[in-house]
N, C-alpha and C positions, 0 to 999 in steps of 0.2 A: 581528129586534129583540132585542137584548139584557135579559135580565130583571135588576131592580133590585131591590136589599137590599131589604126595610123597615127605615125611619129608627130610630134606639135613641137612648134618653135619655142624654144627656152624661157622666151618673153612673154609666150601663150600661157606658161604653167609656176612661173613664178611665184606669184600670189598663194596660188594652191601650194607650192612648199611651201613657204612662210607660214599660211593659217596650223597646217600639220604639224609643222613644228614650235607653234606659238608666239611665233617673231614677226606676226603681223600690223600689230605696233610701232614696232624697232623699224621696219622695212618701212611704216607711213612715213614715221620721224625719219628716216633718211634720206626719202622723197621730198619732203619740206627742204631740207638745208640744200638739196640739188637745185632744186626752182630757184634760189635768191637770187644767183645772177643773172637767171630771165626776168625776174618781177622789178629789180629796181633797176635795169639795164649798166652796159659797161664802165660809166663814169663812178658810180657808187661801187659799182663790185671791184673795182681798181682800189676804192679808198675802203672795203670795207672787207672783215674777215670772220665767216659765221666761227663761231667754238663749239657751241652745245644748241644741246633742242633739248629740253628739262619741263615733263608735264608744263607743257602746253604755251613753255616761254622761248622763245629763243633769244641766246647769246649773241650777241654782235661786237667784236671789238671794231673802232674808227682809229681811224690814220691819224685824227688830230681834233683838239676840241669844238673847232668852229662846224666843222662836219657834224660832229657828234651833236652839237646844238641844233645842227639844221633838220637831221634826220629824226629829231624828236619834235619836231615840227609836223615830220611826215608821217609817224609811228601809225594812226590810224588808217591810213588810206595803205602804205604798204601794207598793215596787217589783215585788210579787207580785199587786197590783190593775192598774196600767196594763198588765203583759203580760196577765193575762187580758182587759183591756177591748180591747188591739190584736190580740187573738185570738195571739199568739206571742211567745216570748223575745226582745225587742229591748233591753229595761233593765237592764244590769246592776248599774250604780250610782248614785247620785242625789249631786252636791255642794251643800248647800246653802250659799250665802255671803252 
């Protein structure tokens, strides 16, 4: 008789589907746009709406241009908080529009 795995939590093997099927990439960038509304906390993520994650930039549209002026104020310090919250350099630039 053949001995059998024990079963692993869906969140245990994740990853390892992903690399198998080559969407390990796809699966980082989707990680990134999940963290924004933890890195720039509730007031910003009210006013703001990620779109894309495009080699290594992300999309952001703003609620309004005074926003939009202020978060390009902050563009480096957020961009240095989501690679450490994704654990690695995935962000290189933020547009916001």
């Amino acid at each position: 008789m053949k001995k059998s795995r024990s079963p692993r939590k869906f969140d245990d093997i994740v990853d390892d589907i992903y690399s198998i099927y080559g969407m390990k990439r796809a699966h980082e960038e989707h990680h990134a746009l999940k963290v924004w509304h933890t890195v720039v906390g509730e007031t910003i993520a009210r006013i703001t709406e990620v779109e894309k994650f495009v080699k290594g930039v992300l999309y952001v549209r703003v609620l309004n241009p005074s926003w939009r002026n202020e978060l390009s104020f902050m563009k480096k310090n957020i961009v240095g908080r989501l690679n450490e919250t994704i654990g690695k350099v995935m962000v290189k630039d933020i547009v916001f529009k």
